[in-house]
C-alpha positions in Angstrom: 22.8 12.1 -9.5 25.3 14.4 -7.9 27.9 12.5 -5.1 26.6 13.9 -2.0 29.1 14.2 0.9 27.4 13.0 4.2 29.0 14.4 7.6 29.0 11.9 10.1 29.0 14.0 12.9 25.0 15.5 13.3 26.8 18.2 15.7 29.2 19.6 13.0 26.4 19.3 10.4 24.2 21.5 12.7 26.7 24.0 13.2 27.5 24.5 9.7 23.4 24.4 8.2 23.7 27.5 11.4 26.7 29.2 9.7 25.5 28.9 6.5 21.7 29.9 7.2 23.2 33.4 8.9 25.0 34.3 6.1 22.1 34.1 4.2 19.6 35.7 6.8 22.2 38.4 6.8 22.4 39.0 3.0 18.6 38.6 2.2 18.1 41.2 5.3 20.2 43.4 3.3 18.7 43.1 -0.3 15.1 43.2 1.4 16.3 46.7 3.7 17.0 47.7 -0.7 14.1 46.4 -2.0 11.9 48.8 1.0 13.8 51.8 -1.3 12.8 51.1 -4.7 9.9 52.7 -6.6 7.2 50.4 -7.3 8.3 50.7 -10.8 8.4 46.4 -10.9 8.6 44.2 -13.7 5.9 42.9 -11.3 5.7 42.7 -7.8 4.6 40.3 -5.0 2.6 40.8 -1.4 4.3 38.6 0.9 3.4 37.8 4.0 5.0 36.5 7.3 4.2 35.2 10.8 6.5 36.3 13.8 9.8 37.1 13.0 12.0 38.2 11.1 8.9 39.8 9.4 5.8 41.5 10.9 2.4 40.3 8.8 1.3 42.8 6.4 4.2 44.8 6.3 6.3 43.5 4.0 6.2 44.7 0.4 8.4 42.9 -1.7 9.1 44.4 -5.3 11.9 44.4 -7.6 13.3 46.2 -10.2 15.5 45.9 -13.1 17.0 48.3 -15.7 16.7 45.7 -18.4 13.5 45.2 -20.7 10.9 42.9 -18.6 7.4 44.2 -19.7 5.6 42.8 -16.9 3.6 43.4 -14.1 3.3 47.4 -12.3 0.9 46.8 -9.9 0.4 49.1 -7.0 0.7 46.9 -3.9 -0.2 48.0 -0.8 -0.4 46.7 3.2 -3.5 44.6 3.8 -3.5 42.9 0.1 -5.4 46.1 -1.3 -3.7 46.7 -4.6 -4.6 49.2 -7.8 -7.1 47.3 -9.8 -6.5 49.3 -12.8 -2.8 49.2 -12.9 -2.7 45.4 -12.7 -4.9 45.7 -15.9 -3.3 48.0 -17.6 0.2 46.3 -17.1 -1.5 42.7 -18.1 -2.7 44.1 -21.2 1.0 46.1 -21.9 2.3 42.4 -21.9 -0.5 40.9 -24.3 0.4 44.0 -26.9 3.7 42.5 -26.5 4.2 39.4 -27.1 2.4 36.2 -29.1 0.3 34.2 -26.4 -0.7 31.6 -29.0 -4.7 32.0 -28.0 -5.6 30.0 -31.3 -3.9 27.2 -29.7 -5.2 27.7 -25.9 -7.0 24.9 -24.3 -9.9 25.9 -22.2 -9.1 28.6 -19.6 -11.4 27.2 -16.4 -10.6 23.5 -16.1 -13.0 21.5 -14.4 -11.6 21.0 -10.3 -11.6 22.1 -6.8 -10.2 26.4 -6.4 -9.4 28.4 -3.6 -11.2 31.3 -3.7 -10.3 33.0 -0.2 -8.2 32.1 2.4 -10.0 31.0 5.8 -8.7 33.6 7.8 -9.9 36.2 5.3 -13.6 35.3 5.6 -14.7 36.3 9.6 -17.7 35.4 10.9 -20.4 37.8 10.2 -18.5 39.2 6.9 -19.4 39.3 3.7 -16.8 39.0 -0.1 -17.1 39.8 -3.3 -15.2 37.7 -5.3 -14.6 37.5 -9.3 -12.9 34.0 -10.8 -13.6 31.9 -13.3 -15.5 34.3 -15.2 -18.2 34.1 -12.5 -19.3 37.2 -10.3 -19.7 35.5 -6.6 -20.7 36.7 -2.7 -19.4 34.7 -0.3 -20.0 35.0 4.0 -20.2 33.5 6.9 -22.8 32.6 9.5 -22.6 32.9 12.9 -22.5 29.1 13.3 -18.7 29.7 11.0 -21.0 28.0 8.0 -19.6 29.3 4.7 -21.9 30.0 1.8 -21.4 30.8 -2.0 -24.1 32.2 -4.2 -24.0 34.2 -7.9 -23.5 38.0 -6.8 -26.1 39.6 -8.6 -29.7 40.0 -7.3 -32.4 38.7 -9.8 -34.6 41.7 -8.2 -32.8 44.4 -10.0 -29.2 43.0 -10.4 -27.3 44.4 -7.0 -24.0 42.6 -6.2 -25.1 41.5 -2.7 -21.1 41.2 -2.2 -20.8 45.2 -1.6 -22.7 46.0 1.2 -25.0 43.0 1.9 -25.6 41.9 5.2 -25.9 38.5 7.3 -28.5 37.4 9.1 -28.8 34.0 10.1 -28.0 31.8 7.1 -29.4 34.3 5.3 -28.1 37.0 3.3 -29.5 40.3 2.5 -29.4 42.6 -0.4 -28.5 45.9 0.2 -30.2 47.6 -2.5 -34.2 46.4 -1.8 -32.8 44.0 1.5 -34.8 40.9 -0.1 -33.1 37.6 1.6 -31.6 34.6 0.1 -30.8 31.3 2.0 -27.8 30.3 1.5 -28.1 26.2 1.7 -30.1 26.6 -1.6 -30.1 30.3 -2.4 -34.1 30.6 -2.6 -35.7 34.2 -1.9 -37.2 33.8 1.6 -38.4 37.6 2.8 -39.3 40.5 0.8 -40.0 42.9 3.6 -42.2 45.1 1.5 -44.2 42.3 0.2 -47.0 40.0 1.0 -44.7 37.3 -0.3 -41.8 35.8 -2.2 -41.8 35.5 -5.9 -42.0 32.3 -6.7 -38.9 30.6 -8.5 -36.8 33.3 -7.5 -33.4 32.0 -6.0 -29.4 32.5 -6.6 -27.0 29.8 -7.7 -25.5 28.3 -4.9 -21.8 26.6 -5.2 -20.4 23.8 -3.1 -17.9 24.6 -1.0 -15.5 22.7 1.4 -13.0 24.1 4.2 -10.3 22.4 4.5 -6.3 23.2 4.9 -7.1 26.7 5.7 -8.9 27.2 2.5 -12.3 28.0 1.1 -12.7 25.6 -1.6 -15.0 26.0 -4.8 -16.4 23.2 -6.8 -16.3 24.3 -10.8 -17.4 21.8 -13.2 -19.5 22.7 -16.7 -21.3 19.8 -16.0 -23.7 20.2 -12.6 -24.4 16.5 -12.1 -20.5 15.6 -12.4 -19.5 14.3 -8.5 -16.5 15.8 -6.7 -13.2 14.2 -5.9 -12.5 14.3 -2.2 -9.6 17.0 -1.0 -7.1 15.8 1.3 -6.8 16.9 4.7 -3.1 17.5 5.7 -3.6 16.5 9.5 -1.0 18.6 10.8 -2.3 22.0 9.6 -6.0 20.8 11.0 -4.9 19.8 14.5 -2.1 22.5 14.8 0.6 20.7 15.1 1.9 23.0 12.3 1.6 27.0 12.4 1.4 29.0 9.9 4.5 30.9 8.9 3.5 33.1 6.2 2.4 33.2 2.6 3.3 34.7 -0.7 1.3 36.1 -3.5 1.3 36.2 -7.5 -0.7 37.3 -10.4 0.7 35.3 -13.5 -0.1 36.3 -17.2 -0.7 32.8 -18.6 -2.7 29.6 -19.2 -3.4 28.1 -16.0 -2.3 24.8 -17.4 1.3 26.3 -18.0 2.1 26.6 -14.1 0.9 23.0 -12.9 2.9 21.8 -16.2 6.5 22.9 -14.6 6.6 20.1 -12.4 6.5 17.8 -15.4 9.1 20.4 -17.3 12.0 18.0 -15.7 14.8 20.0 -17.8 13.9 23.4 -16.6 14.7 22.5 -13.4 18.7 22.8 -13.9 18.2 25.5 -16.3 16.3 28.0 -14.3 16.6 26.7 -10.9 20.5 25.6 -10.5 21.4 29.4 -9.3 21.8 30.4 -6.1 18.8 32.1 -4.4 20.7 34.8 -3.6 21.1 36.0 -7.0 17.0 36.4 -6.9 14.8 35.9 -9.0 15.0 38.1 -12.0 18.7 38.5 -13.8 20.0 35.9 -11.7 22.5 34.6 -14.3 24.0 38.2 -14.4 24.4 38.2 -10.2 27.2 38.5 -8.4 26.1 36.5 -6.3 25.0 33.1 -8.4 27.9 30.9 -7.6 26.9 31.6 -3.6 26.0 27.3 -3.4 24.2 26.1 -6.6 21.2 24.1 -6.3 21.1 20.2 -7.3 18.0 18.8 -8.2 16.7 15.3 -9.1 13.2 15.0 -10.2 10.2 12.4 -11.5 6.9 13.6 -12.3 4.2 10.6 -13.2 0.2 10.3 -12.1 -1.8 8.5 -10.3 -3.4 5.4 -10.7 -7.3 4.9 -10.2 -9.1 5.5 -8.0 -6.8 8.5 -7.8 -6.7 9.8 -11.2 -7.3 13.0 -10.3 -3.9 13.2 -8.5 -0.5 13.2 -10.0 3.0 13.0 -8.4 6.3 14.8 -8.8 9.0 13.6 -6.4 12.3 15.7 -5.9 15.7 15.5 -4.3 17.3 18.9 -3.6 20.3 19.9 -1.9 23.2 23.1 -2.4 26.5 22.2 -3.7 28.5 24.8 -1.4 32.0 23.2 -2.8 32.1 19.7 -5.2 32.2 17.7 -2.3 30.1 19.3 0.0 26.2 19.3 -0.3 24.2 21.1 2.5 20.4 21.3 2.9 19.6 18.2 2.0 15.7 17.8 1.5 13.3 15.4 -0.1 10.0 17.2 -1.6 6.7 14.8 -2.5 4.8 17.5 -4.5 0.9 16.3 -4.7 -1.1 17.6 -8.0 -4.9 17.5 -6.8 -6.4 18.3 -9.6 -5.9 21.4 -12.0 -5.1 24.3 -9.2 -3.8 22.7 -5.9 -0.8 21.3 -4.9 0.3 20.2 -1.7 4.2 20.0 -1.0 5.5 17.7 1.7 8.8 18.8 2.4 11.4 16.3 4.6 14.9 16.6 6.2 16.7 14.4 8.0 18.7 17.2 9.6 16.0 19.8 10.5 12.2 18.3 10.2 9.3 18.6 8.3 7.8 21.8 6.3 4.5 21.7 4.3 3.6 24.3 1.8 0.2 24.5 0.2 -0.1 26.1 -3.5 -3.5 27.6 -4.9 -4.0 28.5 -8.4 -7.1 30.8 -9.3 -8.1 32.4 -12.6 -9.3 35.4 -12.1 -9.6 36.1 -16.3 -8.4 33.7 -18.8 -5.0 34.6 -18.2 -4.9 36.0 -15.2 -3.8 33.5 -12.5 -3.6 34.5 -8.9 -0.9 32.2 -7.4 -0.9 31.5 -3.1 1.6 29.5 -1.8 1.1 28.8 2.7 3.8 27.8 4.4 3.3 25.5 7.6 5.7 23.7 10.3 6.5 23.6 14.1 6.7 26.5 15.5 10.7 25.8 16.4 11.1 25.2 12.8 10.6 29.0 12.1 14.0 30.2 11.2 14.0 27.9 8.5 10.9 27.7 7.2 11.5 31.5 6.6 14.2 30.6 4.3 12.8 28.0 2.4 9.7 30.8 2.3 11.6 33.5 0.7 13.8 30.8 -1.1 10.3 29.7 -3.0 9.0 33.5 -3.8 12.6 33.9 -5.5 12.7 30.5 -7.7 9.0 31.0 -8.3 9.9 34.7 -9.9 12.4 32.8 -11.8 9.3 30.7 -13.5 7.5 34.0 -14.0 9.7 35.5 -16.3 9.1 32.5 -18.3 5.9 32.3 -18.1 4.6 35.8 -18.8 6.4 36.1 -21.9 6.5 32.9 -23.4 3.4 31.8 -26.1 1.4 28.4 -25.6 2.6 25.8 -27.5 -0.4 23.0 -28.2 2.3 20.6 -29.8 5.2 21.7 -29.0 8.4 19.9 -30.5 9.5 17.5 -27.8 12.6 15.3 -27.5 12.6 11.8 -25.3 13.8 13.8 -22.4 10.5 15.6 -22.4 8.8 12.8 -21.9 7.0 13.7 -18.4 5.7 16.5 -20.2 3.4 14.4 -22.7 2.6 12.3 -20.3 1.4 15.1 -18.2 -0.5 16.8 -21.0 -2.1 13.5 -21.4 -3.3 13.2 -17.6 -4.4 17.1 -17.6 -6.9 16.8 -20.9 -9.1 15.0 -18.0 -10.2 18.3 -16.3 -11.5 19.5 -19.7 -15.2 18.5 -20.5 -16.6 18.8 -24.3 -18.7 21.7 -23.5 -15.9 24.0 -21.0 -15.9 27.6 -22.0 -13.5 28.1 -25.1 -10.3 31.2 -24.5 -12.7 33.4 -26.9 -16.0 32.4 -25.4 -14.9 33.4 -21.8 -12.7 36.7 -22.9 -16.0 37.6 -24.8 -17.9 38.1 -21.2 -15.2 40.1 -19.8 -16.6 43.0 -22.2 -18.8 44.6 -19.7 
């Protein structure tokens, strides 16, 4: 553990986290008025997304570029999360030509566990969402009462997807192709206006859902009768106390297992992570500017015990070495596994408060996974929440590199010092029943 330097004098600390956080506002202002310049021609690019200042929501397009070889994403980002279907694809499958992804090796791509599949706010009352993840084709709305209710898309009249253009009434929703109604508590047919009555046996899946955290929550499990864990509430983001200060988002080309598995990856932390943040995220050991205050990190991953199995733990102590005795930005981070796809990060400083940030993994295909992190505080916390916000995006790009080229190792060659990583392949076979969807199983229905 690095010999931290401790000012004595909260009133000179202050001044200098101040100094130090405009020189940084400053030079990320700058890099960001460049990044607003370059061509979307991205080794893969990023929506993010910001309350109040500096940003305005849904204006700022973040993408990078770099003259060096990263086959990654192209994607066609544009204002209001609306982004080029097709060149997402056709970038995803440029990388798979590319490189080995190990799929012999590949553990089941849709773990069994709680996923975000929309943000609350993206869900109004009245409206109505096609959604595609986990290999399943879904329509979700919402009532007037703010009830939320997931179903299987498809009709079983003549196979419309009640997601594009079907309408809400009541609890109800109707199809927009023949308008025959299903309930959404237990998805049977209930009116066929042009009918003396309702086939019989005619209904839509339904999916149990639960809002909490400011996130529509899906329960997936291969096995129907298998009970849920419980998700925890974080009671500042339900009562208020905390505003929302923005959000970033990802689309990853790997395993979904891979990205849960870094906080076990205890080495990688110094190796990838050490740089400054202003040397961003991609070619960061070339910058200029990687010496601008290195990060320090201590770190311990280990799970949870019963009843809690389902949770793990990784605890971390961060601060930036700005000169050998000198550490600034002191923070202690409690990151909480709950289950295969959501994390919550508790974030704590004695010098400037209290910052939580939520993280939602989704598969969209079997390696495709779209990655949301929410960040939360007091509103007076703002200026530096928006640091440690676009602090996160750039380490996070970091881990992206990594993980969209790298292949899956099933038994990879571990020393001692990789300990945390066994034991967290250990805890994460749980999620995986005997029967889940194998990689060529669940690539097989992607076909059509």
């Amino acid at each position: 553990m690095c010999n931290n330097y401790t000012v004595n004098n909260k009133t000179e600390e202050l001044i200098k986290i101040v100094l130090a956080f405009i020189c940084v506002y400053c030079t990320i202002c700058w890099k960001t008025y460049k990044c607003r310049s370059i061509s979307a021609n991205a080794p893969f690019s990023i929506l993010i997304e910001n309350e109040g200042l500096p940003f305005k929501r849904n204006e700022y397009v973040k993408s990078f570029r770099s003259d060096k070889v990263y086959d990654g994403y192209n994607l066609d980002i544009t204002v209001g999360r609306k982004w080029n279907t097709l060149a997402k694809r056709d970038a995803i499958n440029r990388i798979r030509k590319l490189r080995k992804i190990g799929a012999k090796e590949l553990p089941p791509p849709y773990p069994n566990g709680w996923y975000s599949i929309l943000e609350s706010s993206d869900l109004k009352v009245g409206e109505v969402k096609s959604i595609f993840a986990l290999g399943e084709h879904l329509v979700a709305y919402r009532t007037r009462e703010r009830n939320v209710y997931v179903l299987d898309a498809y009709c079983p009249h003549m196979g419309a997807n009640l997601g594009i253009g079907g309408r809400v009434i009541d609890d109800q929703i109707e199809c927009p192709f023949h308008q025959w109604r299903f309930r959404g508590s237990d998805g049977k047919c209930v009116n066929i206006p042009y009918a003396t009555g309702v086939c019989q046996g005619s209904k839509l899946r339904t999916w149990l859902i639960r809002e909490v955290n400011d996130n529509i929550f899906l329960w997936y499990h291969v096995n129907p009768a298998e009970a849920p864990w419980p998700l925890p509430v974080i009671k500042e983001i339900e009562n208020e106390e905390f505003v929302f200060h923005g959000r970033n988002e990802f689309f990853v080309n790997c395993h979904i297992q891979e990205i849960p598995e870094n906080g076990a990856d205890l080495a990688h932390f110094k190796a990838v992570h050490e740089k400054s943040i202003l040397a961003g995220g991609i070619n960061s050991a070339t910058s200029r500017w990687k010496g601008a205050g290195s990060h320090h990190w201590q770190a311990e991953w280990k799970p949870c015990e019963s009843p809690y199995k389902h949770f793990a733990r990784v605890t971390l102590k961060h601060s930036i070495e700005v000169t050998s005795k000198l550490h600034m930005f002191e923070m202690d981070v409690t990151g909480e596994q709950i289950g295969p796809a959501y994390v919550q990060l508790h974030m704590k400083s004695a010098t400037f408060g209290r910052i939580k940030v939520l993280q939602t993994i989704t598969p969209v295909e079997p390696l495709i996974q779209k990655v949301v992190h929410r960040f939360y505080s007091q509103r007076i916390l703002a200026p530096i929440t928006k640091l440690v916000f676009l602090g996160e995006s750039v380490m996070f790009e970091r881990d992206m590199i990594m993980w969209n080229h790298k292949a899956f190792r099933k038994h990879p060659q571990l020393v001692k010092e990789d300990s945390a990583i066994k034991l967290f392949r250990s805890w994460y076979l749980q999620f995986y029943s005997e029967n889940s969807k194998t990689f060529s199983e669940a690539s097989e229905n992607l076909d059509w």
